[in-house]
Backbone atoms as SQL, in Angstrom:
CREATE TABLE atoms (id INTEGER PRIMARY KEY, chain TEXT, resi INTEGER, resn TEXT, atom TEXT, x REAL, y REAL, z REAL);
INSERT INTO atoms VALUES
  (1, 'A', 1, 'UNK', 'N', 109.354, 18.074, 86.322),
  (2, 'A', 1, 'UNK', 'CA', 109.227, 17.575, 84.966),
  (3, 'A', 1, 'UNK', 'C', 107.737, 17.431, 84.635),
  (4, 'A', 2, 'UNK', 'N', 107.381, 17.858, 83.418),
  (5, 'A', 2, 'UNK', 'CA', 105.955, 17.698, 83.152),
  (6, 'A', 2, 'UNK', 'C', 105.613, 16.092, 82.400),
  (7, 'A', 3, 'UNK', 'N', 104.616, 16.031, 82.735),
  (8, 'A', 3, 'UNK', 'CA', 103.706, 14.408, 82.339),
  (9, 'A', 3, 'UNK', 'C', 104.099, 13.756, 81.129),
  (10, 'A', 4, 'UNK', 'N', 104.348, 15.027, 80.255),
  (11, 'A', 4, 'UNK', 'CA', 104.570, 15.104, 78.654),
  (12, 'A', 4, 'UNK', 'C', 105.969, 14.175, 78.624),
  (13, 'A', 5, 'UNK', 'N', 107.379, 14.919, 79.366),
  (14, 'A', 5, 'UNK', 'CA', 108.325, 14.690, 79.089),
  (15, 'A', 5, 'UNK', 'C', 108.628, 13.570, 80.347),
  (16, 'A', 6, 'UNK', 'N', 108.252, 12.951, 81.135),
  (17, 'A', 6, 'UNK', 'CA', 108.102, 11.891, 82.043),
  (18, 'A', 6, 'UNK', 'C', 107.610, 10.587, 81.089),
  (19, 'A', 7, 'UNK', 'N', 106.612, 11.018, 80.328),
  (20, 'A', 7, 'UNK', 'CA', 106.543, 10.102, 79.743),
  (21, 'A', 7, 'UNK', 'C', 107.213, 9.867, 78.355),
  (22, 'A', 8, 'UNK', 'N', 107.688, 10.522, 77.967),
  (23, 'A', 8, 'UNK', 'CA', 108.791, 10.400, 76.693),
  (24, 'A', 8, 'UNK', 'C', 109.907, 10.113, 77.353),
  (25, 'A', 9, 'UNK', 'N', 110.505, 10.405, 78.036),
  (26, 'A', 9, 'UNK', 'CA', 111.462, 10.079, 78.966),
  (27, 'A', 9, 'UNK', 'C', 111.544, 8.607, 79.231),
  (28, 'A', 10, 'UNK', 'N', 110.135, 7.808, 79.681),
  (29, 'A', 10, 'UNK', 'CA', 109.998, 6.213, 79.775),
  (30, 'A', 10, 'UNK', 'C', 109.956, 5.455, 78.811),
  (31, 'A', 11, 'UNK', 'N', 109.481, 6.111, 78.251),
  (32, 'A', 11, 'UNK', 'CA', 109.029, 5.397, 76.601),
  (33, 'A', 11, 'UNK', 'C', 111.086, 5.448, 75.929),
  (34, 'A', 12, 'UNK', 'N', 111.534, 6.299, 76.224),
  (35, 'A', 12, 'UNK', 'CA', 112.831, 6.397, 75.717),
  (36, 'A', 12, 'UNK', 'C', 113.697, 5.594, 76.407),
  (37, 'A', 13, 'UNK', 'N', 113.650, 5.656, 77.799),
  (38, 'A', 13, 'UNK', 'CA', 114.131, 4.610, 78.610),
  (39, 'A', 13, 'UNK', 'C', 114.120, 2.677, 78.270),
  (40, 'A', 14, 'UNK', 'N', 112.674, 2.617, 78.118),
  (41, 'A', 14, 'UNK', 'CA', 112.434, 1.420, 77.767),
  (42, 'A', 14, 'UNK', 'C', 112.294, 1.037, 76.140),
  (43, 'A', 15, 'UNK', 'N', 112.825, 2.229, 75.303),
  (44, 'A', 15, 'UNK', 'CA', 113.193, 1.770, 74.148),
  (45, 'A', 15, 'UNK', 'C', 111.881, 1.871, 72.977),
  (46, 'A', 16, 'UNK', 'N', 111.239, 2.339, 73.567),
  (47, 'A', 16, 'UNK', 'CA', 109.932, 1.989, 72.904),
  (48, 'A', 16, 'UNK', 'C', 108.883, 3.998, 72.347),
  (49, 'A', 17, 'UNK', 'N', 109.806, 4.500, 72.233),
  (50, 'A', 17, 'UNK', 'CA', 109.865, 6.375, 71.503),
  (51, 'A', 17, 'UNK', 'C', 109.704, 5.950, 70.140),
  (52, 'A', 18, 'UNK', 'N', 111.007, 5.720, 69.907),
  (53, 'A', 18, 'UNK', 'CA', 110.392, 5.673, 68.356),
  (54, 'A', 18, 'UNK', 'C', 109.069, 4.907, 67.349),
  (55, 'A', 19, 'UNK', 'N', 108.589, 3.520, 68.336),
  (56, 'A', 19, 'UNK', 'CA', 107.812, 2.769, 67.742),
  (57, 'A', 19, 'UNK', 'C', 106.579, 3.522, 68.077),
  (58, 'A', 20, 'UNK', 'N', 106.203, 3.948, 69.226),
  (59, 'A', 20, 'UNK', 'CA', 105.220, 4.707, 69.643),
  (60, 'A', 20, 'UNK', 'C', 105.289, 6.182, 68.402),
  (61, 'A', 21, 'UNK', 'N', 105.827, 7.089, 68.407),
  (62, 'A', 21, 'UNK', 'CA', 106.002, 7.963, 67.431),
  (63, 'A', 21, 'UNK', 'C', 105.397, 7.221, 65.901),
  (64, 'A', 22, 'UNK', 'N', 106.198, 6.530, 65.408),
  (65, 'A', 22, 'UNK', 'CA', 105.632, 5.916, 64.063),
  (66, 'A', 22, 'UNK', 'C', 104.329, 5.509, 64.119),
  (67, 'A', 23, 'UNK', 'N', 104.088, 4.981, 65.617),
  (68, 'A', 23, 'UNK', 'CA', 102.443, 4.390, 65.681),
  (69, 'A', 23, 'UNK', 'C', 101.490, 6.312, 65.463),
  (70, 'A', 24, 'UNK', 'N', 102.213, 6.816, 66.180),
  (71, 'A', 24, 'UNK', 'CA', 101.459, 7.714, 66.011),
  (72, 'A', 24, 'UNK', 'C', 101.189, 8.820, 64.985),
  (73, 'A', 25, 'UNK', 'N', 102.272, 8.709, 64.335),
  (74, 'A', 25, 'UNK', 'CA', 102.024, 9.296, 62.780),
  (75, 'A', 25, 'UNK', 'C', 101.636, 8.377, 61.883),
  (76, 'A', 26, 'UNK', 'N', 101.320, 6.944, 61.677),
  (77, 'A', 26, 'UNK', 'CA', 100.867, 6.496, 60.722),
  (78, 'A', 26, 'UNK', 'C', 98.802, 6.338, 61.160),
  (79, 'A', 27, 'UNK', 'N', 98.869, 6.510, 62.361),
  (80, 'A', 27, 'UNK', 'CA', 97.393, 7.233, 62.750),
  (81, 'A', 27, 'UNK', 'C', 96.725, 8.558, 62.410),
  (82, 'A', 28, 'UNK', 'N', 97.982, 9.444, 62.121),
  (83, 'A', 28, 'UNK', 'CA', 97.397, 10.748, 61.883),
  (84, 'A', 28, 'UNK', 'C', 97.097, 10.454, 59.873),
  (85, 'A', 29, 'UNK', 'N', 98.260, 10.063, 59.535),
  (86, 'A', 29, 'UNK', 'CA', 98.297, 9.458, 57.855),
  (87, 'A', 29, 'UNK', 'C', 97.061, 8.804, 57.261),
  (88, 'A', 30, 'UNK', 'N', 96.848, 7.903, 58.306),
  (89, 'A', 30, 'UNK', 'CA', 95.379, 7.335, 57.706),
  (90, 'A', 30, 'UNK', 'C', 94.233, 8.110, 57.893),
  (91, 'A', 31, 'UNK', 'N', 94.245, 8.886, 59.487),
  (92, 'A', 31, 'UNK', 'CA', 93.118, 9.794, 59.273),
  (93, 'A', 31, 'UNK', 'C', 92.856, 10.480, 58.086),
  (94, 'A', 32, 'UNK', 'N', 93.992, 11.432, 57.725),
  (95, 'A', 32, 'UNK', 'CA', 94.084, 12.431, 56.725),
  (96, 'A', 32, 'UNK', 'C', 93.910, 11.620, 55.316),
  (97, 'A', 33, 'UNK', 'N', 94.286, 10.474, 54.868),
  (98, 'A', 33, 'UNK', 'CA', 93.890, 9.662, 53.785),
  (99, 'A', 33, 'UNK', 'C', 92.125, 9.720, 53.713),
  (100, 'A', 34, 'UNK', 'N', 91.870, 8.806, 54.971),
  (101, 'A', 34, 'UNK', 'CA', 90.144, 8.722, 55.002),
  (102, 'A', 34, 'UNK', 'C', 89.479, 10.152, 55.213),
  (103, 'A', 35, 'UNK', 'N', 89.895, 11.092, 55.490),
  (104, 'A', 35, 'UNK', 'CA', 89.006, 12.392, 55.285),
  (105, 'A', 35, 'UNK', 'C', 88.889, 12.678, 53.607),
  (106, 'A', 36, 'UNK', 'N', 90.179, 12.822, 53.036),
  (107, 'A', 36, 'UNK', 'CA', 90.037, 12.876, 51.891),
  (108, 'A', 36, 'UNK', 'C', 89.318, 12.262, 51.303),
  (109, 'A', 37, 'UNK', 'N', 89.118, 10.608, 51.774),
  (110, 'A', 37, 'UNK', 'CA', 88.200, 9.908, 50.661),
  (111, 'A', 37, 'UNK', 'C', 87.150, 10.644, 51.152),
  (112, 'A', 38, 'UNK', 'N', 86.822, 10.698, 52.135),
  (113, 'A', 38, 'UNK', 'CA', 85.031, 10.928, 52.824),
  (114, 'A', 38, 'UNK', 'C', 85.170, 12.490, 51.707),
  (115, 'A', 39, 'UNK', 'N', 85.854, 13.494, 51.730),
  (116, 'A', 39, 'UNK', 'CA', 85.487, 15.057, 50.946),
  (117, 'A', 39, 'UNK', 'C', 85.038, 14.503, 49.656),
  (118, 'A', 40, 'UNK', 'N', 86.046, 13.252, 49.256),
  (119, 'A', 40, 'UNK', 'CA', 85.985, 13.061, 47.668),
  (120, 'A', 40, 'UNK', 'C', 85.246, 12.043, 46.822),
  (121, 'A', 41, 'UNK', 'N', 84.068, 11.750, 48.090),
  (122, 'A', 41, 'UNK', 'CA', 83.447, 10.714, 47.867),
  (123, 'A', 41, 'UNK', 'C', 83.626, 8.864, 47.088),
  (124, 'A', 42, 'UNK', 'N', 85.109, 8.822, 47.833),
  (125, 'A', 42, 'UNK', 'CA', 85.957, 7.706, 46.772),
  (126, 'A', 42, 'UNK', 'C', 85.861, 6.462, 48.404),
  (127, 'A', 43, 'UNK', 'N', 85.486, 5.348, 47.627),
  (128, 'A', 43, 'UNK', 'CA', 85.012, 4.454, 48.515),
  (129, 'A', 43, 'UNK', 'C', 86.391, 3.401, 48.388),
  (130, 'A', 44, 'UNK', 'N', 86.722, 2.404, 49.349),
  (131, 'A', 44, 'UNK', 'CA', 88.107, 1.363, 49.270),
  (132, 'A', 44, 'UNK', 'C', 88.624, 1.178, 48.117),
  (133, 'A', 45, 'UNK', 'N', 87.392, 0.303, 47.433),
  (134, 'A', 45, 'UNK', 'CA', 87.369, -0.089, 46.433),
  (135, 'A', 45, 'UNK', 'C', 88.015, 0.706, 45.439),
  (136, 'A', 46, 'UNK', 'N', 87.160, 1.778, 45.294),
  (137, 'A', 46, 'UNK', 'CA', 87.661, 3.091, 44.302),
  (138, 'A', 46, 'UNK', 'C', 88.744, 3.011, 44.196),
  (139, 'A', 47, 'UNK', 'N', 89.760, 4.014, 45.375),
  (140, 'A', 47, 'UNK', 'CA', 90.739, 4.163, 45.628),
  (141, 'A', 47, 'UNK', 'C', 91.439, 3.222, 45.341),
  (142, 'A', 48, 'UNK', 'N', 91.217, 1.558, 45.764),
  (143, 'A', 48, 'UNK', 'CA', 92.296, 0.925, 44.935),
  (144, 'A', 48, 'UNK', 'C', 92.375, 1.039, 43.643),
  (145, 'A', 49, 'UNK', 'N', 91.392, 0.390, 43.169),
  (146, 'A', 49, 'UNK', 'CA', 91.385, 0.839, 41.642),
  (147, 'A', 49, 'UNK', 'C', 92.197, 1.508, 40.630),
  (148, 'A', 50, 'UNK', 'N', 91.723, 2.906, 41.186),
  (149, 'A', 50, 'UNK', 'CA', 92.987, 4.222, 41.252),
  (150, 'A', 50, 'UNK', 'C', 94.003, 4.349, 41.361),
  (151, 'A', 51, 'UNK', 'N', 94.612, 3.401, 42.171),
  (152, 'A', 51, 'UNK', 'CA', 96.177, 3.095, 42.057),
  (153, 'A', 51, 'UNK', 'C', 96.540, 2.323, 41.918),
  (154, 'A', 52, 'UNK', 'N', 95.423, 1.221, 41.461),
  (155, 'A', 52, 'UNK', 'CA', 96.050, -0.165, 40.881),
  (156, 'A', 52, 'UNK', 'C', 96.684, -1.116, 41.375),
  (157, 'A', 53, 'UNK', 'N', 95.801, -0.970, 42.532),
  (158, 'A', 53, 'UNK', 'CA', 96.439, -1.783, 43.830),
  (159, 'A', 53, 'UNK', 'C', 95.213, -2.445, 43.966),
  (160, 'A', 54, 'UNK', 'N', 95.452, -3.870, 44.860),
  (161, 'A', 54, 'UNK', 'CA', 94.491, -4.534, 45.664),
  (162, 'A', 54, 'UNK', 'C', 93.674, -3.670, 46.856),
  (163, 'A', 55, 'UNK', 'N', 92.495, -4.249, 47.240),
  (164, 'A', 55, 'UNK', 'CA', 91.950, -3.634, 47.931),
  (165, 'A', 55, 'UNK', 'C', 92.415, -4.008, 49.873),
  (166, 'A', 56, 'UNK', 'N', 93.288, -5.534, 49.712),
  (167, 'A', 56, 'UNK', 'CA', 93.910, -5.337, 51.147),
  (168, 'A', 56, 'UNK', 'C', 94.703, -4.471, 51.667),
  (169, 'A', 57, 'UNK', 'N', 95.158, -3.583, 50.072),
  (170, 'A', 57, 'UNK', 'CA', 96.471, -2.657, 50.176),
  (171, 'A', 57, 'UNK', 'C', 96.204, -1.327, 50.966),
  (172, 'A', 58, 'UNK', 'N', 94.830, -1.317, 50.959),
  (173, 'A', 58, 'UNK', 'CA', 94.176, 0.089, 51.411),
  (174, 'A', 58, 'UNK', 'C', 93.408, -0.265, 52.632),
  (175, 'A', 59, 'UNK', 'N', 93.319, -1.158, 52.963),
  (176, 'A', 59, 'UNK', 'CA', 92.720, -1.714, 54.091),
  (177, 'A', 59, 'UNK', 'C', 94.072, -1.446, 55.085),
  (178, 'A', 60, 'UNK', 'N', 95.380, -2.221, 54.986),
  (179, 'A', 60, 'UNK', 'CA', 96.354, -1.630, 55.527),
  (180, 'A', 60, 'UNK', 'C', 96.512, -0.273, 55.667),
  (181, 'A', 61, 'UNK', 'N', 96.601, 0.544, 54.617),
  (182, 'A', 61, 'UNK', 'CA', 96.713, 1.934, 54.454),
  (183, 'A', 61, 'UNK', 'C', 96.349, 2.871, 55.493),
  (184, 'A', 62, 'UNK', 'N', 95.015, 2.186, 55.597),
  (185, 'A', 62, 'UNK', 'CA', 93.828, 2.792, 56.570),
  (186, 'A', 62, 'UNK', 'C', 93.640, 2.405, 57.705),
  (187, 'A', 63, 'UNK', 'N', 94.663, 1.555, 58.221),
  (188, 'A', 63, 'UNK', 'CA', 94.197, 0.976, 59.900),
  (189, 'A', 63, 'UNK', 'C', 95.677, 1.621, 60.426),
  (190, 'A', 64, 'UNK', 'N', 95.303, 2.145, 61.201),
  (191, 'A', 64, 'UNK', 'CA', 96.551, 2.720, 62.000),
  (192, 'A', 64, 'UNK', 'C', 97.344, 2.318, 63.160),
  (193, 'A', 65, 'UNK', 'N', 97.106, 0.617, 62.905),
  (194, 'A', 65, 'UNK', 'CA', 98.235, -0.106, 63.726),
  (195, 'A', 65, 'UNK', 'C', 98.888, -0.714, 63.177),
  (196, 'A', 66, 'UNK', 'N', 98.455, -0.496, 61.418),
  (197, 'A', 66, 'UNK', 'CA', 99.432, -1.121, 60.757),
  (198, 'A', 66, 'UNK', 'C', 100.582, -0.325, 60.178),
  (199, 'A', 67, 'UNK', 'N', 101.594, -0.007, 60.800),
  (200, 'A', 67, 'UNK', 'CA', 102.813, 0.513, 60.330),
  (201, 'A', 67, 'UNK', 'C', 103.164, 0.641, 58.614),
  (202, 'A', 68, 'UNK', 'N', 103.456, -0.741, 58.918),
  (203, 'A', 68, 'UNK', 'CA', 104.278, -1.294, 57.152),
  (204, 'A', 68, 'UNK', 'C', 103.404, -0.673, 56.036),
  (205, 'A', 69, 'UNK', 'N', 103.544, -0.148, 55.985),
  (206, 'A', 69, 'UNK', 'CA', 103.001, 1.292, 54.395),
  (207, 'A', 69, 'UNK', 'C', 104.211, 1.917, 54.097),
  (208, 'A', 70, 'UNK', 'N', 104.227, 1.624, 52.705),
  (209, 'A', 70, 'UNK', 'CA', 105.518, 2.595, 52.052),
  (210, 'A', 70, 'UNK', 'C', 105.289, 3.805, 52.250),
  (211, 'A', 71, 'UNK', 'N', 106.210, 4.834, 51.712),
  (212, 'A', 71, 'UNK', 'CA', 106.446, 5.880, 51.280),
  (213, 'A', 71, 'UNK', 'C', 105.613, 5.860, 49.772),
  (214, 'A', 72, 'UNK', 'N', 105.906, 4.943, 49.221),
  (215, 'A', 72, 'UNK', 'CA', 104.939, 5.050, 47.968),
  (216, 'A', 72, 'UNK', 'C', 103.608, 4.897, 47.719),
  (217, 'A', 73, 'UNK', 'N', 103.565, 4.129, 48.495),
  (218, 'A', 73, 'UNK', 'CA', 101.583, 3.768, 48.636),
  (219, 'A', 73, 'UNK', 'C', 100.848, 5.417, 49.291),
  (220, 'A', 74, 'UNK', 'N', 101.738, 5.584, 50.402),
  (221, 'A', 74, 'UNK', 'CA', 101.422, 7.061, 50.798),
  (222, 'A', 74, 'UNK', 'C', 101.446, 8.043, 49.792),
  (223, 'A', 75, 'UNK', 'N', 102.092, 8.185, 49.148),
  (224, 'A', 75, 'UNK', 'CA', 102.358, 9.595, 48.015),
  (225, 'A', 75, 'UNK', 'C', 101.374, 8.857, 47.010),
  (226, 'A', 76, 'UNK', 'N', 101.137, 7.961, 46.533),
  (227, 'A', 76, 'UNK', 'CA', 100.298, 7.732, 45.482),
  (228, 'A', 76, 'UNK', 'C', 98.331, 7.578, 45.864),
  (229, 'A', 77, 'UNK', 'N', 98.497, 7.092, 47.317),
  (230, 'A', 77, 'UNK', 'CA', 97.085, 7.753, 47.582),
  (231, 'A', 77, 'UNK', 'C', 96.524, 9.178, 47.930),
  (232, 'A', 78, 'UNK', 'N', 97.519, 10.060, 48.379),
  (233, 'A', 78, 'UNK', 'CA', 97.547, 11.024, 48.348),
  (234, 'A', 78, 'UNK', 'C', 97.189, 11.849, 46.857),
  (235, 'A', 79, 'UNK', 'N', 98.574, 11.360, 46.065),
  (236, 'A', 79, 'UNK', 'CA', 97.574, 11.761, 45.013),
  (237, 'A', 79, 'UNK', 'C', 97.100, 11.744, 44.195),
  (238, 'A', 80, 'UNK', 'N', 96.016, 10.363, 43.959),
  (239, 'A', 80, 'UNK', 'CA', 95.105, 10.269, 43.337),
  (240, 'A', 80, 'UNK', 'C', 93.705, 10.871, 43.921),
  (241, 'A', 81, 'UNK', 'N', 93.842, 11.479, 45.146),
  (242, 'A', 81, 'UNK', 'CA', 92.982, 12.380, 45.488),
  (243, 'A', 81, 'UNK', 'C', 93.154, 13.295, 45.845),
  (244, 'A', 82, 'UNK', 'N', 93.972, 13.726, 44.879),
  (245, 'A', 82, 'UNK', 'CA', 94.118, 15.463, 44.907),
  (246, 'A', 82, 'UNK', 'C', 94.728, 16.255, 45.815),
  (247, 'A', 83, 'UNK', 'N', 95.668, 15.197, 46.723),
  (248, 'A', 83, 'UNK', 'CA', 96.350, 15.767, 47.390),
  (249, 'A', 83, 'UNK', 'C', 98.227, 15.469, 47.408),
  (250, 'A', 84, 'UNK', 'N', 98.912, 15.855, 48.135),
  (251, 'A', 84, 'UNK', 'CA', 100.521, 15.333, 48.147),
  (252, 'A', 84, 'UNK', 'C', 100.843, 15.098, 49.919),
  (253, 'A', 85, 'UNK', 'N', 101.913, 14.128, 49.582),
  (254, 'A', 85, 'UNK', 'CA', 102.496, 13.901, 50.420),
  (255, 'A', 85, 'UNK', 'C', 103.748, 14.666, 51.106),
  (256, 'A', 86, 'UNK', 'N', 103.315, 15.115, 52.415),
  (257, 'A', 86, 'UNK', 'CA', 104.590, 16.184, 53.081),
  (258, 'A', 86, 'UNK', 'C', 105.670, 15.517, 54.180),
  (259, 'A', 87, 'UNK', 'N', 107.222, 15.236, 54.183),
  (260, 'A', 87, 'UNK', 'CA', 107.491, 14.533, 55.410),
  (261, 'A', 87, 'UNK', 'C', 108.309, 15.474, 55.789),
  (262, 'A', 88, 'UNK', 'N', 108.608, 16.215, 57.039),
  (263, 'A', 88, 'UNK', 'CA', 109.105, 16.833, 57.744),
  (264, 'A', 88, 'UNK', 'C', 110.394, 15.919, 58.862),
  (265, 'A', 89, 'UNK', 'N', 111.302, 16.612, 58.896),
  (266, 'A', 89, 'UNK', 'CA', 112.302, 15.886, 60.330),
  (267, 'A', 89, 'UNK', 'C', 112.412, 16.605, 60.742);
């Protein structure tokens, strides 16, 4: 068995696959949020603004241990900078 699936295998065992997974796509989410701001020169602040949100809202948005982010906060920062939101299963 390779390292890969030994360790998905434990993580599945002890219940803890799916939380790890979500941890790890809402890390890739914020990356791809903050690149965009960095291309589009749009600072926290901005961006809230822009969607008419508070600025703790994007502070969450952007830390990638924080899970709890809608589906909507995602698609609406997405695109107010010019981009969309894609979810795949």
């Amino acid at each position: 068995m390779k390292p890969r699936d030994e360790l998905e295998a434990l993580l599945e065992e002890t219940g803890e696959l799916t939380e790890v997974r979500a941890l790890a796509a809402k890390k890739i989410l914020a990356a791809d949020i903050a690149l965009l701001m960095k291309r589009r020169g749009v600072s926290k602040a901005q961006l809230a603004r822009r969607m008419g949100t508070a600025r703790p809202v994007i502070d969450r948005l952007l830390d990638p241990r924080q899970p709890g982010v809608t589906l909507t906060t995602l698609a609406k920062a997405a695109s107010v900078l010019g981009g969309h939101l894609r979810l795949r299963i």
